[in-house]
HTML snippet that shows the backbone in 3Dmol.js (N, CA, C, O; Angstrom):
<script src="https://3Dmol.org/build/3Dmol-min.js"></script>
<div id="view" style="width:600px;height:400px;position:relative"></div>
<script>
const pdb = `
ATOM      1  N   UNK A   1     106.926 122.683 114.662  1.00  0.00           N
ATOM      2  CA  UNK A   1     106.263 121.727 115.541  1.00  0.00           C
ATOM      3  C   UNK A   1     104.740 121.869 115.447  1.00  0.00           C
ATOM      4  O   UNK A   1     104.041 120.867 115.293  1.00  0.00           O
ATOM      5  N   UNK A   2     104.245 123.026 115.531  1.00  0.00           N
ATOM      6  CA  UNK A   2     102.888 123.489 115.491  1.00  0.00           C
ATOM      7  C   UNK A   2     102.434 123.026 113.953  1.00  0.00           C
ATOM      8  O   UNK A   2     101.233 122.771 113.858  1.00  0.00           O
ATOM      9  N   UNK A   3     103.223 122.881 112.737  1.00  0.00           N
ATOM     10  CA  UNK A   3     102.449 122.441 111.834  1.00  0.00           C
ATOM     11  C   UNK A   3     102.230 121.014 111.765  1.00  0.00           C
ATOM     12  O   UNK A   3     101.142 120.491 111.523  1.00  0.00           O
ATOM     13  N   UNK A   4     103.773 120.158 112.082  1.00  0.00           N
ATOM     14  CA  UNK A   4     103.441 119.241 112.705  1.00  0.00           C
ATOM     15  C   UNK A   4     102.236 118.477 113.212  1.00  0.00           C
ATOM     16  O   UNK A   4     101.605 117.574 112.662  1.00  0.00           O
ATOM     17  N   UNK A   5     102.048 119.118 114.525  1.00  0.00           N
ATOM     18  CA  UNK A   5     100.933 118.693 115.273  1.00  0.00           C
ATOM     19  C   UNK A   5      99.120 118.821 114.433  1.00  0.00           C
ATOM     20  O   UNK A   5      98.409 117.846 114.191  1.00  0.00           O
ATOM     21  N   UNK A   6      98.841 119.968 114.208  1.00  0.00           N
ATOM     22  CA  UNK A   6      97.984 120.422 112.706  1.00  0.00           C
ATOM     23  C   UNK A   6      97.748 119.093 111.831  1.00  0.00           C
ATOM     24  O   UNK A   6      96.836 118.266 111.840  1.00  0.00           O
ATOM     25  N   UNK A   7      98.751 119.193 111.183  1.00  0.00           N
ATOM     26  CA  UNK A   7      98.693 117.715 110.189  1.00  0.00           C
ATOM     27  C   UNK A   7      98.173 116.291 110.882  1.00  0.00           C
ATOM     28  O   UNK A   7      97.325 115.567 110.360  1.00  0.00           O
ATOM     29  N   UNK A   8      98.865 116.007 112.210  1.00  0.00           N
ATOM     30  CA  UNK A   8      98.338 115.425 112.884  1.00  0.00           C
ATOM     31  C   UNK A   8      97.105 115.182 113.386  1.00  0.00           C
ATOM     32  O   UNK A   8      96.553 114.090 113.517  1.00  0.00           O
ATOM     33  N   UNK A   9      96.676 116.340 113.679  1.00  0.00           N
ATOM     34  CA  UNK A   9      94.816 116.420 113.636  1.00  0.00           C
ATOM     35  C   UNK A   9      94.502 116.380 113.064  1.00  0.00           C
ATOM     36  O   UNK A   9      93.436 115.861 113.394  1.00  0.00           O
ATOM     37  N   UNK A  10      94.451 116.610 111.557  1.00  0.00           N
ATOM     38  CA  UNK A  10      93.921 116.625 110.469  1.00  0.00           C
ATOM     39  C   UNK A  10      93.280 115.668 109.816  1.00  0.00           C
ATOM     40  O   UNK A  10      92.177 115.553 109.281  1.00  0.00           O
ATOM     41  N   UNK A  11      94.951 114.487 110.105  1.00  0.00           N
ATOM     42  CA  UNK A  11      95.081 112.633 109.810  1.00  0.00           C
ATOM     43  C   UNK A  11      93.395 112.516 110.789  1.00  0.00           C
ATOM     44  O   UNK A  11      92.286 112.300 110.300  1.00  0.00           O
ATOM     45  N   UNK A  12      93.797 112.779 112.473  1.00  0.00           N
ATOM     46  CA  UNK A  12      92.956 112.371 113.046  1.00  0.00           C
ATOM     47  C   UNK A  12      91.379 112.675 112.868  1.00  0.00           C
ATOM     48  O   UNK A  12      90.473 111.884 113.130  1.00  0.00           O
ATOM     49  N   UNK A  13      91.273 113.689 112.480  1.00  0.00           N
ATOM     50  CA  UNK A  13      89.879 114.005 112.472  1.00  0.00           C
ATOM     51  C   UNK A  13      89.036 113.560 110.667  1.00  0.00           C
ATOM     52  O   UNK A  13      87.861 113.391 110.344  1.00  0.00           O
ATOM     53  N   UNK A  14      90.115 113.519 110.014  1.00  0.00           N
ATOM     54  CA  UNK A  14      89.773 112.328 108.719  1.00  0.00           C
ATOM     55  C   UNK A  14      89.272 110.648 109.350  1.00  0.00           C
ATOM     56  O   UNK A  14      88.288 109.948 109.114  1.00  0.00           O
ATOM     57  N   UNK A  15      90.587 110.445 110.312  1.00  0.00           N
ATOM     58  CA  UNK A  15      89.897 109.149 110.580  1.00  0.00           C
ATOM     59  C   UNK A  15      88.984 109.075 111.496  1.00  0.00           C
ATOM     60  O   UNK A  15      88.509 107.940 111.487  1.00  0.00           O
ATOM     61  N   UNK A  16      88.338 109.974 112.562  1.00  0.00           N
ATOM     62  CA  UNK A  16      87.802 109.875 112.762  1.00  0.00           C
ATOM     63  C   UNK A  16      86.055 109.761 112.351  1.00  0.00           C
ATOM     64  O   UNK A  16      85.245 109.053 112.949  1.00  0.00           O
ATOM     65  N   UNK A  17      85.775 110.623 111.225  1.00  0.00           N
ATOM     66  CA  UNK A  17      85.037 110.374 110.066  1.00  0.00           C
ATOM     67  C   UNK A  17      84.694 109.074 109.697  1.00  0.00           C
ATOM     68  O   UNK A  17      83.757 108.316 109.950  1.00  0.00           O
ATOM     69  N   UNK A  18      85.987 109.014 108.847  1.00  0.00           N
ATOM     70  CA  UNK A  18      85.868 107.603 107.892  1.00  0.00           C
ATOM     71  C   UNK A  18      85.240 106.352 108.875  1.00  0.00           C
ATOM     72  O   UNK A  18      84.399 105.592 108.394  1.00  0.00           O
ATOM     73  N   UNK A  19      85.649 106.210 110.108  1.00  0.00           N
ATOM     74  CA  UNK A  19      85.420 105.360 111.061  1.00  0.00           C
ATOM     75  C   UNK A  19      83.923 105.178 111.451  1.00  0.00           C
ATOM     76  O   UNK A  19      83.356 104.088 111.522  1.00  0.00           O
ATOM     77  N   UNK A  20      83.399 106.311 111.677  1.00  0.00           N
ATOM     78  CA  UNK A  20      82.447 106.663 112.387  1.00  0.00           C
ATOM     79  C   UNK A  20      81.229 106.611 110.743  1.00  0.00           C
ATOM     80  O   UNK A  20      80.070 106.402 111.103  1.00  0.00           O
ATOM     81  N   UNK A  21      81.302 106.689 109.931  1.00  0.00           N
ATOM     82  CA  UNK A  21      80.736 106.405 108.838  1.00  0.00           C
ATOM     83  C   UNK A  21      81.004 105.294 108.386  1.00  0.00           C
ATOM     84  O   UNK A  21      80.101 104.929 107.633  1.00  0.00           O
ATOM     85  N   UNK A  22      81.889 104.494 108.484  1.00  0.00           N
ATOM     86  CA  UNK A  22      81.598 102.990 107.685  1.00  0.00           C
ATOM     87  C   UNK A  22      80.917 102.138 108.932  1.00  0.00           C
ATOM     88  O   UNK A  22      80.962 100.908 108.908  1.00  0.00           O
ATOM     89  N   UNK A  23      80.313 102.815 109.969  1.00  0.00           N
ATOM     90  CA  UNK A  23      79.911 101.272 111.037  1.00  0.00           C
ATOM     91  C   UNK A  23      78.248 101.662 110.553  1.00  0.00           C
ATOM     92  O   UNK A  23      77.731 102.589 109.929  1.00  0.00           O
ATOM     93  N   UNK A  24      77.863 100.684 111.068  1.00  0.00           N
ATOM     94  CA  UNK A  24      76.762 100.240 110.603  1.00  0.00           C
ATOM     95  C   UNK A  24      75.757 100.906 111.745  1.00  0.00           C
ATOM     96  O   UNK A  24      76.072 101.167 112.906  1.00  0.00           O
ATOM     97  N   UNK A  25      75.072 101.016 111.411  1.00  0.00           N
ATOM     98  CA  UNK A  25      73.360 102.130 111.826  1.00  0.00           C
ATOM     99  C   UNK A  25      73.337 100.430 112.974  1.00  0.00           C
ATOM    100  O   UNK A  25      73.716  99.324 112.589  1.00  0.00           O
ATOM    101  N   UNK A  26      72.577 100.893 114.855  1.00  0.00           N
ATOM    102  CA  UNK A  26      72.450 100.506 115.348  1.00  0.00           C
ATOM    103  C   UNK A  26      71.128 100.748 115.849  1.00  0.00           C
ATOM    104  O   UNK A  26      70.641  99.973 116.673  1.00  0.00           O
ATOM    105  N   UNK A  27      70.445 101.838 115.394  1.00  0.00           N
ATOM    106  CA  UNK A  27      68.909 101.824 116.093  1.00  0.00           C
ATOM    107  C   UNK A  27      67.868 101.682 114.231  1.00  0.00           C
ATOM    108  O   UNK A  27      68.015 102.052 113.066  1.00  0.00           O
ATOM    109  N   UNK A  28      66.953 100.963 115.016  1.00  0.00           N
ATOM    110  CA  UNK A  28      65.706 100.857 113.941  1.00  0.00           C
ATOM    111  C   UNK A  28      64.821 101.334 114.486  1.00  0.00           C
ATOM    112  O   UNK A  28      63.928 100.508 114.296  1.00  0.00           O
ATOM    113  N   UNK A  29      64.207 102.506 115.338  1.00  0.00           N
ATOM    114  CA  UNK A  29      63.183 103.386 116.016  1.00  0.00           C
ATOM    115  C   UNK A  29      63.211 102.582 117.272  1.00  0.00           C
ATOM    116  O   UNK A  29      64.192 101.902 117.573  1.00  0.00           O
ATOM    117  N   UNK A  30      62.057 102.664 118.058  1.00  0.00           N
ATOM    118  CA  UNK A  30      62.221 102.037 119.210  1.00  0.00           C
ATOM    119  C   UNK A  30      62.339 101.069 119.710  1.00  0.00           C
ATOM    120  O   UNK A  30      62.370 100.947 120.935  1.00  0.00           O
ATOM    121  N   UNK A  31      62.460  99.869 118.667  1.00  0.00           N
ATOM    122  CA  UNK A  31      62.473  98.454 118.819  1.00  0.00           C
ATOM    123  C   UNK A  31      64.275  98.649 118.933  1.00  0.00           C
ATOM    124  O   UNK A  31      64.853  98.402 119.991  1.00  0.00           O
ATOM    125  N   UNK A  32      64.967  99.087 117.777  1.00  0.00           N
ATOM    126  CA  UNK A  32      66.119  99.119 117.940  1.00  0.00           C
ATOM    127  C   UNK A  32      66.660  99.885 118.968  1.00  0.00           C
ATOM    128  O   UNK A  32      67.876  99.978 118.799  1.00  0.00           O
ATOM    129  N   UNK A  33      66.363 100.341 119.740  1.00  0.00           N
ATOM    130  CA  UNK A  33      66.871 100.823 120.777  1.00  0.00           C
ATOM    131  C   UNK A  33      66.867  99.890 122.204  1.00  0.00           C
ATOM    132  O   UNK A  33      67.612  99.774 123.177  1.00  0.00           O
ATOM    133  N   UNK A  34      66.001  99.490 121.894  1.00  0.00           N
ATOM    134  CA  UNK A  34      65.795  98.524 123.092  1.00  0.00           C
ATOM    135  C   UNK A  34      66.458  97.164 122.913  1.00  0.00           C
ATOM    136  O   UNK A  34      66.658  96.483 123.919  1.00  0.00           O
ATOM    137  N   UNK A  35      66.887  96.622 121.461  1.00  0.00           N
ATOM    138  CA  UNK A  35      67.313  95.407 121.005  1.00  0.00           C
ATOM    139  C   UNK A  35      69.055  96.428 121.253  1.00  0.00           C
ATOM    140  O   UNK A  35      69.883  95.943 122.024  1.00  0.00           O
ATOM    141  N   UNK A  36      69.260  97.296 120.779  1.00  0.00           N
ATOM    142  CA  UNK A  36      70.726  97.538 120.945  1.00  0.00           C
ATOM    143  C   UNK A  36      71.288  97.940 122.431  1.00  0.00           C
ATOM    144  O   UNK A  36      72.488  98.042 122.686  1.00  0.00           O
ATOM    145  N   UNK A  37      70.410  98.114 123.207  1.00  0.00           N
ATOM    146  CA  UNK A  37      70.444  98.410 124.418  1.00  0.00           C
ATOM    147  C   UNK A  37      71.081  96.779 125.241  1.00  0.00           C
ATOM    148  O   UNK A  37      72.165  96.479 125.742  1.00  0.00           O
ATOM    149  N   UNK A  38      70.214  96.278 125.110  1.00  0.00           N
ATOM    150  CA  UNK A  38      70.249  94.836 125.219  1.00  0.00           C
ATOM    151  C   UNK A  38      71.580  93.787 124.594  1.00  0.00           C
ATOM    152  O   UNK A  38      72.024  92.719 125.014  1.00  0.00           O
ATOM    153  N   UNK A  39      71.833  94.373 123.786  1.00  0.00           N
ATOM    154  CA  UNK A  39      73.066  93.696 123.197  1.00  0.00           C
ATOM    155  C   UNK A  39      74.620  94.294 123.528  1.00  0.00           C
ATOM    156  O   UNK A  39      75.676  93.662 123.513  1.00  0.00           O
ATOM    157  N   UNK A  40      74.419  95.598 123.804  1.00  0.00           N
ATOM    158  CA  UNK A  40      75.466  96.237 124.281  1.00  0.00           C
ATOM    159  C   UNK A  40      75.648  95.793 125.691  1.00  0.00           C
ATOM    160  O   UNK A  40      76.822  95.709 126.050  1.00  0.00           O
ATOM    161  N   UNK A  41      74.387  95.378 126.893  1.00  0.00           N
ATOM    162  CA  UNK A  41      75.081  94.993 127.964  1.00  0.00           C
ATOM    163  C   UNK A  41      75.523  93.656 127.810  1.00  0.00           C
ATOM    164  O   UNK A  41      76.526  93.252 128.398  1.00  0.00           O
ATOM    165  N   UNK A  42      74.827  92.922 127.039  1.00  0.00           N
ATOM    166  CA  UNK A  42      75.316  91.034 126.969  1.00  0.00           C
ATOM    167  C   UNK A  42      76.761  91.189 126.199  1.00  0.00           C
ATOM    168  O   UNK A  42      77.505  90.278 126.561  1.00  0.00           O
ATOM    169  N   UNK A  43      77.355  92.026 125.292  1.00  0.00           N
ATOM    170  CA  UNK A  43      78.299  92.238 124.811  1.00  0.00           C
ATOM    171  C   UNK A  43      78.046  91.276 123.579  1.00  0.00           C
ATOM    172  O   UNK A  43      78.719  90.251 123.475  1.00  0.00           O
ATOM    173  N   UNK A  44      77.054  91.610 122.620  1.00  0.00           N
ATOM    174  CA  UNK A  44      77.284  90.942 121.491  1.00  0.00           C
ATOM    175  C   UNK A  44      77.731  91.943 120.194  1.00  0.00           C
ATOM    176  O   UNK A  44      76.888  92.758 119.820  1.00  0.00           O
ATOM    177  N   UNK A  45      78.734  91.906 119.665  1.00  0.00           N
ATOM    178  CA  UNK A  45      79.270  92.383 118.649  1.00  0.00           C
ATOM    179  C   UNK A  45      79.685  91.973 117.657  1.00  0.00           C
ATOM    180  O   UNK A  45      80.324  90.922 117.689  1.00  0.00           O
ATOM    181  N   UNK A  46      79.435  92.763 116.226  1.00  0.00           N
ATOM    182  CA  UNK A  46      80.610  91.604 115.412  1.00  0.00           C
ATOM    183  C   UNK A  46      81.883  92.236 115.175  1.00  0.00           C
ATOM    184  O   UNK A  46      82.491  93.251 115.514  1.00  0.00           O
ATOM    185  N   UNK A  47      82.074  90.947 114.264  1.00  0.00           N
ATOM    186  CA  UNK A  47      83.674  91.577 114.070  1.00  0.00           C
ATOM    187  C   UNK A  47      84.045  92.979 113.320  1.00  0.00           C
ATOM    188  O   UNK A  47      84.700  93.891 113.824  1.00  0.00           O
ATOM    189  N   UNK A  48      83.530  92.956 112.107  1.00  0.00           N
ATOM    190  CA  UNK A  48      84.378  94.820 111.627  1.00  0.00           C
ATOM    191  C   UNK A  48      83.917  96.007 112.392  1.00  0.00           C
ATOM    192  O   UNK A  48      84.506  97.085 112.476  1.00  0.00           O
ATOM    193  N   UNK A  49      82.629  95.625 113.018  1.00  0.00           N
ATOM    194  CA  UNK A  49      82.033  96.437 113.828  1.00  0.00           C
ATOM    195  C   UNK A  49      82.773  97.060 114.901  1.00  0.00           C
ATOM    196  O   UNK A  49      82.832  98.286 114.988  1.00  0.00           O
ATOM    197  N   UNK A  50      83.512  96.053 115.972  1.00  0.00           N
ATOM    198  CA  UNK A  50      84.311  96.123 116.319  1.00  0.00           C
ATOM    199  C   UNK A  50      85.620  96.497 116.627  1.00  0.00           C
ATOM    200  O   UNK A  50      85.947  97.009 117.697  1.00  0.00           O
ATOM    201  N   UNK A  51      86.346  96.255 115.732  1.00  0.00           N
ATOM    202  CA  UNK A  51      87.145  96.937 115.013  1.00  0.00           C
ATOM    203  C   UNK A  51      86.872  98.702 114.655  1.00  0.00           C
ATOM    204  O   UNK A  51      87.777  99.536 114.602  1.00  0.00           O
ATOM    205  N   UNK A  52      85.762  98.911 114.492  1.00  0.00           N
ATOM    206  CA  UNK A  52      86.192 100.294 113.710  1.00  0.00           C
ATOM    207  C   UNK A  52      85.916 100.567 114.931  1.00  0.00           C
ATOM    208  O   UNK A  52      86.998 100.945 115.380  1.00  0.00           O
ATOM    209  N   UNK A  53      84.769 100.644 116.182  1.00  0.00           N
ATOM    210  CA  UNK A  53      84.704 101.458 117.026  1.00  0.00           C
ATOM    211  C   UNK A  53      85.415 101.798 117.868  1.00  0.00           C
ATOM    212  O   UNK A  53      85.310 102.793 118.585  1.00  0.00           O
ATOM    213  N   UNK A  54      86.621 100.588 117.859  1.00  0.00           N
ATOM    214  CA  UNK A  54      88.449 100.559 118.931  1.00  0.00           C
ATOM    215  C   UNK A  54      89.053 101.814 117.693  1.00  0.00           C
ATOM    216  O   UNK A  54      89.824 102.756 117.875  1.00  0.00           O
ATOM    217  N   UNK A  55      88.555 101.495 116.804  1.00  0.00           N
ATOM    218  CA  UNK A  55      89.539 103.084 115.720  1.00  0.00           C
ATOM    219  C   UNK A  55      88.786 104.358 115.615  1.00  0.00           C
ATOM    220  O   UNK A  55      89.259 105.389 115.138  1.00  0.00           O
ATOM    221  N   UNK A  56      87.340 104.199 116.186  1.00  0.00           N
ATOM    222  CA  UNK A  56      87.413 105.331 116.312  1.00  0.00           C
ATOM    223  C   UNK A  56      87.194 106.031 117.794  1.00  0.00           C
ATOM    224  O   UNK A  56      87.142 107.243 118.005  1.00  0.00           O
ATOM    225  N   UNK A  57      87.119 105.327 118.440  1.00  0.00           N
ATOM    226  CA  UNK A  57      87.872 105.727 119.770  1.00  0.00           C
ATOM    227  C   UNK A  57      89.476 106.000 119.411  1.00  0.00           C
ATOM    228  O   UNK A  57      89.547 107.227 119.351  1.00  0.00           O
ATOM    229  N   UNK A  58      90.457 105.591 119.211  1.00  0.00           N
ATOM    230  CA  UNK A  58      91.744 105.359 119.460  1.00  0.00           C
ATOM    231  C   UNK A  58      91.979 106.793 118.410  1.00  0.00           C
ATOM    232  O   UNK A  58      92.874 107.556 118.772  1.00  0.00           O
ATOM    233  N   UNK A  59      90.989 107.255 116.799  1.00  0.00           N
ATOM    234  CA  UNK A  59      91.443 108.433 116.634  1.00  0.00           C
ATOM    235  C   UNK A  59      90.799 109.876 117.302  1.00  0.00           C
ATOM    236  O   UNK A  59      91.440 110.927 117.330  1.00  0.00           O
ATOM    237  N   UNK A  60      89.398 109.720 117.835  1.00  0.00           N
ATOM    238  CA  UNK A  60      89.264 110.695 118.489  1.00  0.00           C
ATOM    239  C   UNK A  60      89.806 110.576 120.135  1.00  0.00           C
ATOM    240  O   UNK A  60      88.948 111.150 120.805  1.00  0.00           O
ATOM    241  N   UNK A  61      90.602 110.193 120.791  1.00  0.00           N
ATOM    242  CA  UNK A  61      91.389 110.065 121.761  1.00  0.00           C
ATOM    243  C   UNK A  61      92.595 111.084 121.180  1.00  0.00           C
ATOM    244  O   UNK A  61      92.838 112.189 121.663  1.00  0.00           O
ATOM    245  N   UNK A  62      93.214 110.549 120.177  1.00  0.00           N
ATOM    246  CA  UNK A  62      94.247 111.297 119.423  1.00  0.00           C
ATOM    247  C   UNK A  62      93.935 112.358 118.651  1.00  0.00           C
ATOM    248  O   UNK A  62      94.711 112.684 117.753  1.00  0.00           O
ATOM    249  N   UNK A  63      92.931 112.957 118.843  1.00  0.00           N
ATOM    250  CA  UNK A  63      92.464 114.203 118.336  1.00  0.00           C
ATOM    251  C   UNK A  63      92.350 115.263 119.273  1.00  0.00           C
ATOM    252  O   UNK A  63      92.547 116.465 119.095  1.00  0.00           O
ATOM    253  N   UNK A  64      91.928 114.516 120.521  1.00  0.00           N
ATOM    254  CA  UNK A  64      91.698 115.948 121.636  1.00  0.00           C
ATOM    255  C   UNK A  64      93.003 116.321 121.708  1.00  0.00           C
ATOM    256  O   UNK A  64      93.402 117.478 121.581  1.00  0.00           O
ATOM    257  N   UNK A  65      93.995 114.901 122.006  1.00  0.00           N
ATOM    258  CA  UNK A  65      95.438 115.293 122.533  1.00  0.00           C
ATOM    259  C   UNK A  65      96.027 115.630 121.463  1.00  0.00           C
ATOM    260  O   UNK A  65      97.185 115.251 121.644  1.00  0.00           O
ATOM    261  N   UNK A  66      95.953 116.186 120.284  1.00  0.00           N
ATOM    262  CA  UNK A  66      96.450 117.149 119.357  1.00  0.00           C
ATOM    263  C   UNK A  66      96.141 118.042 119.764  1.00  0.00           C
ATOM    264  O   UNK A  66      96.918 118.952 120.052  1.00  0.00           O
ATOM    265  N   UNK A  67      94.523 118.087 119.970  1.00  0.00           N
ATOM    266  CA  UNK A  67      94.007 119.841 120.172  1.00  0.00           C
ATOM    267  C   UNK A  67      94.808 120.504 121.264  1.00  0.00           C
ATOM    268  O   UNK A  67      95.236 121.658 121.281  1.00  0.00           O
ATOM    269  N   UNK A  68      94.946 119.442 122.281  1.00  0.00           N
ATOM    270  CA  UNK A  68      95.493 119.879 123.965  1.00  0.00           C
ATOM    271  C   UNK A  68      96.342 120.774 123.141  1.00  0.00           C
ATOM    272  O   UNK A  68      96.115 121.979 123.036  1.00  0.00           O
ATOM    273  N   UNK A  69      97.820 119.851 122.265  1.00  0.00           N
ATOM    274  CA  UNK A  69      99.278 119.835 122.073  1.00  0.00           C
ATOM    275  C   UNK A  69      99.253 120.903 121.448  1.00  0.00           C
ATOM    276  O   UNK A  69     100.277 121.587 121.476  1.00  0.00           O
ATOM    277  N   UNK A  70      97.916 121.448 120.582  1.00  0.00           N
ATOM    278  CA  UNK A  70      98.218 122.434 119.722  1.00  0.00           C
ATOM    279  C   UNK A  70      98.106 123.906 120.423  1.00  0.00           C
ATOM    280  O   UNK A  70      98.918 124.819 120.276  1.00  0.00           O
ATOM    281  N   UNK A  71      96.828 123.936 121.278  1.00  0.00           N
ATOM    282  CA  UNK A  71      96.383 124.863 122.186  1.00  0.00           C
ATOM    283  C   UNK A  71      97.594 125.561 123.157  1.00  0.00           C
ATOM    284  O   UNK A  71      97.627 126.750 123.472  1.00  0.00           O
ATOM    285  N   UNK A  72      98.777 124.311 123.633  1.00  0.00           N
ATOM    286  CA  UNK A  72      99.907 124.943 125.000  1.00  0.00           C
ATOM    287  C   UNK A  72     101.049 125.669 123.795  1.00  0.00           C
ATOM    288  O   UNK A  72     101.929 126.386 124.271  1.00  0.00           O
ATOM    289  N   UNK A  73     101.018 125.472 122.252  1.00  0.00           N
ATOM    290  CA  UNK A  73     102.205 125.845 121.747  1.00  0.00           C
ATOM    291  C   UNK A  73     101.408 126.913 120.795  1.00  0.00           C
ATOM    292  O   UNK A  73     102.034 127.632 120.016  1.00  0.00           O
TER     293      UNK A  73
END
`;
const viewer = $3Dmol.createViewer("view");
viewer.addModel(pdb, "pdb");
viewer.setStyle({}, {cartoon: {color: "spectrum"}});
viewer.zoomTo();
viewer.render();
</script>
C-alpha cells in the first residue's frame, strides 16, 4: 500500500511541475503587478491558462493528501 501511495506522489508532484511551468509568467516588474492584480479581481483569464492552474491546484491538493496517506502508514 505504502508503495502504492509513493508512486502516487510521485505522478503528483511530476504534475505538479509540469503544470506550474507551462503557465505563462504573470508579472512584468511593477507595472505587471499592478495590471495582474487588477485582472485577477475583474476575473480576466484565458483559456489554457486556466486550465492548467485548476491542474495544478487539483495535483498539489493530491499531493499533500498522499503525503497525509503516506505519513499515518
Amino acid at each position: 500500500m505504502k508503495i502504492f501511495l509513493v508512486i502516487l506522489q510521485v505522478i503528483a508532484s511530476i504534475g505538479v511541475i509540469s503544470t506550474v511551468l507551462l503557465q505563462s509568467g504573470k508579472s512584468a516588474g511593477m507595472s505587471g503587478a499592478i495590471a495582474g492584480g487588477a485582472e485577477t479581481m475583474f476575473g480576466k483569464k484565458k483559456g489554457m491558462d486556466n486550465v492548467l492552474s485548476k491542474l495544478s491546484t487539483i495535483f498539489a491538493i493530491a499531493f499533500m493528501v498522499f503525503t497525509l496517506l503516506i505519513s499515518l502508514f
